[in-house]
C-alpha positions as CSV (number, residue, x, y, z in Angstrom):
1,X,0.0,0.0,0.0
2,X,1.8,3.5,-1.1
3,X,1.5,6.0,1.4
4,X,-0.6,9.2,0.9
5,X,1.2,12.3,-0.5
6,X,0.4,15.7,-0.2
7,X,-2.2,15.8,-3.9
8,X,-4.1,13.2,-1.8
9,X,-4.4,15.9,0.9
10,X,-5.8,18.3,-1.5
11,X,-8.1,16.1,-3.4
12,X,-9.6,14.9,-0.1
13,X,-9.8,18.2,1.3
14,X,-11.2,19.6,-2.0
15,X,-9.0,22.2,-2.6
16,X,-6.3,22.8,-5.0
17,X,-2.4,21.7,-4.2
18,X,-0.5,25.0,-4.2
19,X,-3.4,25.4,-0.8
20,X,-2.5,22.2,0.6
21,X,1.1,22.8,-0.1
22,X,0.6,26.6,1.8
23,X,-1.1,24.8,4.5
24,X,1.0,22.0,5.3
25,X,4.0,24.8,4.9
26,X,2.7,27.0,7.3
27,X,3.9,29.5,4.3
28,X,1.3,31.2,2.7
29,X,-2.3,32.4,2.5
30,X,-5.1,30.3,2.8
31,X,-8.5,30.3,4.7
32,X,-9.7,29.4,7.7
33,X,-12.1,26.9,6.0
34,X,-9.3,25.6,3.8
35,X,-7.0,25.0,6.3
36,X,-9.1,23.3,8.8
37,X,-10.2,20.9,5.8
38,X,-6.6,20.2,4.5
39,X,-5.8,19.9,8.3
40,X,-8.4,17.4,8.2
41,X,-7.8,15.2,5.6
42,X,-3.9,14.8,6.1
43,X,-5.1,13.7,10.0
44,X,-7.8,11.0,8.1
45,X,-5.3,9.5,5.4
46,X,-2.2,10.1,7.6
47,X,-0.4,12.2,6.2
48,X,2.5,13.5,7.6
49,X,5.0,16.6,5.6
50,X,8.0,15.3,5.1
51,X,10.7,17.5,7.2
52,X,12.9,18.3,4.0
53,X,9.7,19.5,1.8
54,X,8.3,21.5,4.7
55,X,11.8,23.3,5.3
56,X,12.4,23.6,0.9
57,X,9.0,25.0,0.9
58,X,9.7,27.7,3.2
59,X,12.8,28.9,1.1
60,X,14.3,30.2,-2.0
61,X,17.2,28.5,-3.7
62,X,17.6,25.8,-6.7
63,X,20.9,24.1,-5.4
64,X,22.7,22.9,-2.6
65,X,27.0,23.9,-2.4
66,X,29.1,21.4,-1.6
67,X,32.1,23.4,-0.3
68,X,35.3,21.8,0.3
69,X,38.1,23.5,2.4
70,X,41.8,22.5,1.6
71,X,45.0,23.7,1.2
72,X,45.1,21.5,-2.2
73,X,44.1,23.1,-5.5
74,X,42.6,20.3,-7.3
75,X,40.7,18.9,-4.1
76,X,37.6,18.4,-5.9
77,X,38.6,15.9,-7.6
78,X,39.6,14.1,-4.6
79,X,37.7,10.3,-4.2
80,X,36.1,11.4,-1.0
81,X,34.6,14.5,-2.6
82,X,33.5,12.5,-6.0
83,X,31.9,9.6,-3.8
84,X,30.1,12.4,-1.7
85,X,29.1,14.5,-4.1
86,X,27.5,11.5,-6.3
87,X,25.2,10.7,-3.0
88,X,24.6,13.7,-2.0
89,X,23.0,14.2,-5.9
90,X,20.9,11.5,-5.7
91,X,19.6,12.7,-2.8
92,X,18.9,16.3,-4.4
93,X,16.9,14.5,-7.6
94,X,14.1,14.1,-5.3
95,X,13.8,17.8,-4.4
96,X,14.8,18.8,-8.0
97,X,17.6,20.5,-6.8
98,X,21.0,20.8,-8.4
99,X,24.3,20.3,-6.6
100,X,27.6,22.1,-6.7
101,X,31.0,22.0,-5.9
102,X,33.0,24.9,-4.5
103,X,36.7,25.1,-3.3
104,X,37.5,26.7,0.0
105,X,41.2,28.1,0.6
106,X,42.3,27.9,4.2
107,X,42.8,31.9,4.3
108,X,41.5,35.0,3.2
109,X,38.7,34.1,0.7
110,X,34.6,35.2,1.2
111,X,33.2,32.1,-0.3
112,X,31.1,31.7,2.4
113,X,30.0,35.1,3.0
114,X,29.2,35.2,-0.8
115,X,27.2,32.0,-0.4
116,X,25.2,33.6,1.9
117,X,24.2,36.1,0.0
118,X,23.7,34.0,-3.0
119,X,19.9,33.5,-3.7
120,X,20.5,30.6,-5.7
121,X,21.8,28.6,-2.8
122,X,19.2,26.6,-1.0
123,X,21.5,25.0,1.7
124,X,25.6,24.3,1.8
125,X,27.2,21.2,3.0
126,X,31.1,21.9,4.5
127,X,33.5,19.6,4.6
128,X,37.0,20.6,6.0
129,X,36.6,23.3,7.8
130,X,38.3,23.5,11.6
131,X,36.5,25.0,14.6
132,X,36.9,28.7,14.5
133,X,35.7,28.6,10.8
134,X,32.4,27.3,12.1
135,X,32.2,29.1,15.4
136,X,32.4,32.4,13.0
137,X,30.1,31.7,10.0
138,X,28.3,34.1,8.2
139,X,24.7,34.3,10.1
140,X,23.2,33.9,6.7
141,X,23.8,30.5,6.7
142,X,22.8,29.6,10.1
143,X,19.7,27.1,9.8
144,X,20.8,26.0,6.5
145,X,24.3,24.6,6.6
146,X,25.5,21.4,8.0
147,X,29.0,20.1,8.3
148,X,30.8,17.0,7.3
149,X,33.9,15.9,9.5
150,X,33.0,17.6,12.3
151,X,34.7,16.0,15.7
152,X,37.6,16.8,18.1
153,X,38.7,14.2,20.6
154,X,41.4,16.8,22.2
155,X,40.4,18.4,25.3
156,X,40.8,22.1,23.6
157,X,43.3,22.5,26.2
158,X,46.6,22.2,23.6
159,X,48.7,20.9,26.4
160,X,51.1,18.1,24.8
161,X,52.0,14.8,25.9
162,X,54.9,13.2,26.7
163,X,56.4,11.0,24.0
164,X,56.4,7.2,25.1
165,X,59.6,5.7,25.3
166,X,60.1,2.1,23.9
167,X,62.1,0.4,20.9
168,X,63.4,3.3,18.9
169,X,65.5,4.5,22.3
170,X,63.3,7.9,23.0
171,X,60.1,9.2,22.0
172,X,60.2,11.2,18.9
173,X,58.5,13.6,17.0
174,X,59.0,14.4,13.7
175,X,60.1,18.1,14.2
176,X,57.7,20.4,12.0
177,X,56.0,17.3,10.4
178,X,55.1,15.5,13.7
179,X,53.2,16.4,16.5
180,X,52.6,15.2,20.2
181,X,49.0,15.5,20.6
182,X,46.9,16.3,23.5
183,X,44.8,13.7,24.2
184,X,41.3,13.5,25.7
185,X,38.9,12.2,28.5
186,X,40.6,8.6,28.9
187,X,39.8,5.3,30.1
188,X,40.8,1.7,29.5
189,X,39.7,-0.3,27.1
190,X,40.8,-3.9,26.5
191,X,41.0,-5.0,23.0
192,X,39.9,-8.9,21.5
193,X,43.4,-9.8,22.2
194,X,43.0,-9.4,26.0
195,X,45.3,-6.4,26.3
196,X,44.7,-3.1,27.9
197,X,45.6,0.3,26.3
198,X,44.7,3.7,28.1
199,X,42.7,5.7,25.5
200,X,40.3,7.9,24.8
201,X,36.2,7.4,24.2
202,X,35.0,6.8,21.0
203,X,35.6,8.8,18.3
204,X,35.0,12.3,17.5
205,X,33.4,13.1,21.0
206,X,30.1,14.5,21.0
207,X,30.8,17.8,18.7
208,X,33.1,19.9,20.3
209,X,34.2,20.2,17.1
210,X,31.2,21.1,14.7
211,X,30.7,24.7,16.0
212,X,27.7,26.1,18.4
213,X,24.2,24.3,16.8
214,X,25.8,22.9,13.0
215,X,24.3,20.0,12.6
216,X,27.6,17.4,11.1
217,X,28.2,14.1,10.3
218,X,31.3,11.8,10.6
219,X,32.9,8.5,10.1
220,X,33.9,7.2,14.2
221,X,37.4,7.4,12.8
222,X,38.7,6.6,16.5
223,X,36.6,3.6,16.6
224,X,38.3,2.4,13.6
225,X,42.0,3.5,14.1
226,X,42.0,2.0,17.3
227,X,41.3,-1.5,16.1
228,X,44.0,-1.6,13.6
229,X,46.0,-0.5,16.3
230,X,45.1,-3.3,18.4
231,X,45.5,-5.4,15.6
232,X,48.8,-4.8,15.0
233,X,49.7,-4.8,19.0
234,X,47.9,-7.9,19.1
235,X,50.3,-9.3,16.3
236,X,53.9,-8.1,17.6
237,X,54.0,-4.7,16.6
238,X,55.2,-2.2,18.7
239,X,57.4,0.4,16.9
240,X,54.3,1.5,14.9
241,X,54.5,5.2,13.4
242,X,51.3,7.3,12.5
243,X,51.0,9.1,8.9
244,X,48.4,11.8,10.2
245,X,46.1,14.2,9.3
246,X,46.7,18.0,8.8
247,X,47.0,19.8,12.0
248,X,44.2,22.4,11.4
249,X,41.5,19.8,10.3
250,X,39.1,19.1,12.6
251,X,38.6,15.5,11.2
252,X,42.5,14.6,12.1
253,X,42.4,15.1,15.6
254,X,40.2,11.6,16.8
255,X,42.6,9.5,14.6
256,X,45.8,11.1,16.6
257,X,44.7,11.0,19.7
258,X,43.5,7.5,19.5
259,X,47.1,6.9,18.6
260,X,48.9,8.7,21.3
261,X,46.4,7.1,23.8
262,X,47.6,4.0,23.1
263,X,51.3,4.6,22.5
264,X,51.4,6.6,25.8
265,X,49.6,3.6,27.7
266,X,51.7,0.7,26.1
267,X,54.6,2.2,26.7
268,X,55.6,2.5,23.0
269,X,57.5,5.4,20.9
270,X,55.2,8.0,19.9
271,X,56.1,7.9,15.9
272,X,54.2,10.8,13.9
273,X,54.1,12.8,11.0
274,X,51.9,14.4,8.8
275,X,50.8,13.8,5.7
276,X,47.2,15.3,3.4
277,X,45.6,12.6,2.5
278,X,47.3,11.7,-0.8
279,X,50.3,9.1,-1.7
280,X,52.8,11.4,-2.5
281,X,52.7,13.4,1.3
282,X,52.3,9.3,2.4
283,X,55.3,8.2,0.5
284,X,57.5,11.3,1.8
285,X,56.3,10.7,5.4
286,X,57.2,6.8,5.2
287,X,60.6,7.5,4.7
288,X,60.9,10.0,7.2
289,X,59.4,7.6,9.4
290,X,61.8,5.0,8.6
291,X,64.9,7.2,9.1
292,X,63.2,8.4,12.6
293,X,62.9,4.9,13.4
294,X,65.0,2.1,11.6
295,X,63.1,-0.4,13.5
296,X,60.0,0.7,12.6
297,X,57.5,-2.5,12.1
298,X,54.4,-0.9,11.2
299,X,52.8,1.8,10.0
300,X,49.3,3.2,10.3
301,X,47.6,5.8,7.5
302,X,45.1,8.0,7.9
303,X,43.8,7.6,4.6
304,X,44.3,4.2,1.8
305,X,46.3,6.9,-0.6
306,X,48.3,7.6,2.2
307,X,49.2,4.1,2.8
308,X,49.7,3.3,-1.1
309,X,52.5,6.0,-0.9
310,X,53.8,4.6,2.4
311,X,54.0,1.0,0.3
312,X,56.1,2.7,-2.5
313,X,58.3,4.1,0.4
314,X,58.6,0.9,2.1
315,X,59.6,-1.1,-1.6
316,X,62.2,1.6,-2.1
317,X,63.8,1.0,0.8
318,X,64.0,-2.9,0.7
319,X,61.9,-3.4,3.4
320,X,58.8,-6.6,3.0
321,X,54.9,-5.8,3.7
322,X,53.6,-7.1,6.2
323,X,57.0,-9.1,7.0
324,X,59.4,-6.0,7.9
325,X,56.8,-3.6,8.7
326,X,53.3,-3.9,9.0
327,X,50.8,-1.4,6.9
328,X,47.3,0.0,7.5
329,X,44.8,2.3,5.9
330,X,41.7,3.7,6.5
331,X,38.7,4.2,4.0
332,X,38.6,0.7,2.4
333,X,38.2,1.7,-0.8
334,X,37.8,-0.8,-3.6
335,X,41.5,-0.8,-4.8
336,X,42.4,-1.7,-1.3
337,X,41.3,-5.5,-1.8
338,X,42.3,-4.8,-4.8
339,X,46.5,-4.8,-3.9
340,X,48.4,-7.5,-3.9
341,X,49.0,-7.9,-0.7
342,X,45.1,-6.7,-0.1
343,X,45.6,-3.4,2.2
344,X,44.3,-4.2,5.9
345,X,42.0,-0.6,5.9
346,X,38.7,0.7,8.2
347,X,35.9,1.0,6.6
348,X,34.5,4.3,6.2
349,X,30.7,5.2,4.7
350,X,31.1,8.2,2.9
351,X,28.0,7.8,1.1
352,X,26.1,7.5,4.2
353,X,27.5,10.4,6.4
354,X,27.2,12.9,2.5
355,X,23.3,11.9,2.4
356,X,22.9,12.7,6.6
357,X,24.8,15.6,6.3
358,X,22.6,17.1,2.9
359,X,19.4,16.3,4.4
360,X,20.3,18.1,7.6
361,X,21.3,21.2,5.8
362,X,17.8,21.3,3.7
363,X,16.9,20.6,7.3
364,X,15.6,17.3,7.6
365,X,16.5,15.6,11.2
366,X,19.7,15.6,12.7
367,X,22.0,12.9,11.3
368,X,23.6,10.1,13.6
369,X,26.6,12.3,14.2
370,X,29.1,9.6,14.6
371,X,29.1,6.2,11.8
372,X,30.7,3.1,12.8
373,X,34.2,1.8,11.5
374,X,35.4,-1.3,11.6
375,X,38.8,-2.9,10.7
376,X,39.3,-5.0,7.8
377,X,42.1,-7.2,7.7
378,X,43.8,-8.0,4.9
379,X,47.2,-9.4,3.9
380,X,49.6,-5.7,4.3
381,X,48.9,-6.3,8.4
């Protein structure tokens, strides 16, 4: 049986659909007597607005901006932005909206503000943005914008850690590439394997990151770092380095501390250094990994590019996957099963999180802020 729509509201209530439509808006003029009878007949077949078409009703625009912020010129043709862009499109056809795409630079550009003013623009989806970008929006776009990437497990506080100390000597840093992270509201957890690491909670925290009343949505990228981590602690490893995110991206913070939580608490060398996402930053922060740390025996990338690079570093430098040194990813896309050896990866469900995130922005509910991750191993770990 299909469910009643909004012309069986007006057919019922006998009164043409742009009324119904006014009424069931709460946009509009319309009589007393036509309202109580579309009123009415929605109650008698059940009717119910859908929260998207209520909110689109209620505003101009014919297109939704997906705006990405990164240092990068040619991010938007980034997989991440292709494979959300393509969801968030197919969400769009139903609202007969058009979607597009929009390059932020980290400094001194008025995209934003310009969006805002932009009567074309029904709603705008961010992705990488940091906190003080969305603490200071333009108040145009408040009630319309939601955010993708939007969680912070530091503390705020900025105080660093202590590197661990363990199987490279000293804890290390890799100068103006690394970073020793502050780290969270901690607790044990105990991993499959039956050991203990000192962490912190899951994932991105509950939005200190996604600015006062944004509505974001995120992959649990905590969740799924820290179970390749155990992984790899479960199978031997313990002069693992970190490839991480950029420092000013909101989205890099939950993968870092979930690192330095466990390095700390496992007494192992605190091996970072930054990369961007893409092979060639992984392959250049492999090998300075491996000349930090000649030991080195795994690895673990924010991102599967970053861990293809970190495999071409690895080849070059004579060293065997997973025999020598241990490699994981995170994203599991399809050329990650792909590899020979398969890259052992965390799934991440970037279609899912750009659909919650579009609908919010047109203002449909608010979207399960954090979506799971979970390891999968392959033959690299």
């Amino acid at each position: 049986m299909r469910m009643p729509n909004l012309a069986d509201v007006a057919r019922l209530a006998g009164v043409s659909l742009a009324t119904a439509s006014r009424v069931m808006s709460e946009n509009g003029p319309a009589s007393a007597r036509s309202r109580a009878a579309v009123r009415s007949a929605a109650e008698q077949l059940g009717y119910t607005a859908h929260p998207v078409a209520r909110q689109l009703a209620r505003r101009s625009g014919s297109r939704v901006v997906f705006v990405m912020r990164d240092r990068r010129a040619g991010i938007l043709r980034d997989p991440f932005v292709t494979r959300a862009a393509a969801s968030m499109a197919a969400v769009l056809d139903a609202y007969d909206l058009g979607l597009s795409l929009r390059h932020l630079p980290l400094e001194g550009d008025d995209g934003l503000e310009r969006l805002g003013d932009d009567r074309s623009v029904a709603a705008v989806v961010l992705a990488g943005h940091d906190r003080e970008l969305l603490e200071h929006l333009p108040a145009r776009l408040r009630g319309r914008i939601a955010a993708i990437g939007g969680g912070s497990a530091t503390d705020g506080s900025g105080a660093p850690i202590a590197c661990g100390t363990g199987g490279c000597g000293t804890g290390v840093c890799a100068g103006t590439a690394g970073f020793c992270g502050g780290i969270g509201t901690a607790g044990f957890y105990r991993t499959g394997s039956g050991a203990e690491f000192w962490g912190t909670g899951s994932g991105s925290g509950t939005g200190s990151g996604s600015g006062a009343g944004i509505p974001f949505a995120d992959v649990d990228s905590g969740a799924g770092v820290r179970a390749l981590l155990a992984h790899l602690y479960a199978r031997g490893r313990r002069r693992i380095g970190l490839i991480a995110g950029p420092e000013w991206l909101a989205a890099s913070h939950a993968p870092l501390a979930a690192y330095t939580g466990m390095a700390v608490a496992a007494g192992l060398p605190v091996l970072v250094v930054r990369g961007d996402f893409t092979a060639v930053r992984g392959r250049a922060a492999a090998r300075t990994l491996i000349g930090l740390c000649p030991d080195l025996d795994a690895i673990a990338a924010v991102s599967d590019a970053t861990a293809l690079g970190a495999l071409q570093a690895l080849a070059e430098a004579g060293r065997s996957v997973p025999g020598d040194v241990a490699v994981t990813g995170f994203d599991d896309v399809p050329l990650a099963g792909a590899l020979v050896p398969g890259l052992t990866t965390a799934t991440h469900p970037v279609e899912e999180i750009a659909e919650a995130a579009v609908r919010a922005a047109l203002g449909g509910p608010a979207p399960e802020r954090l979506f799971p991750s979970s390891a999968v191993v392959r033959a690299t770990a």
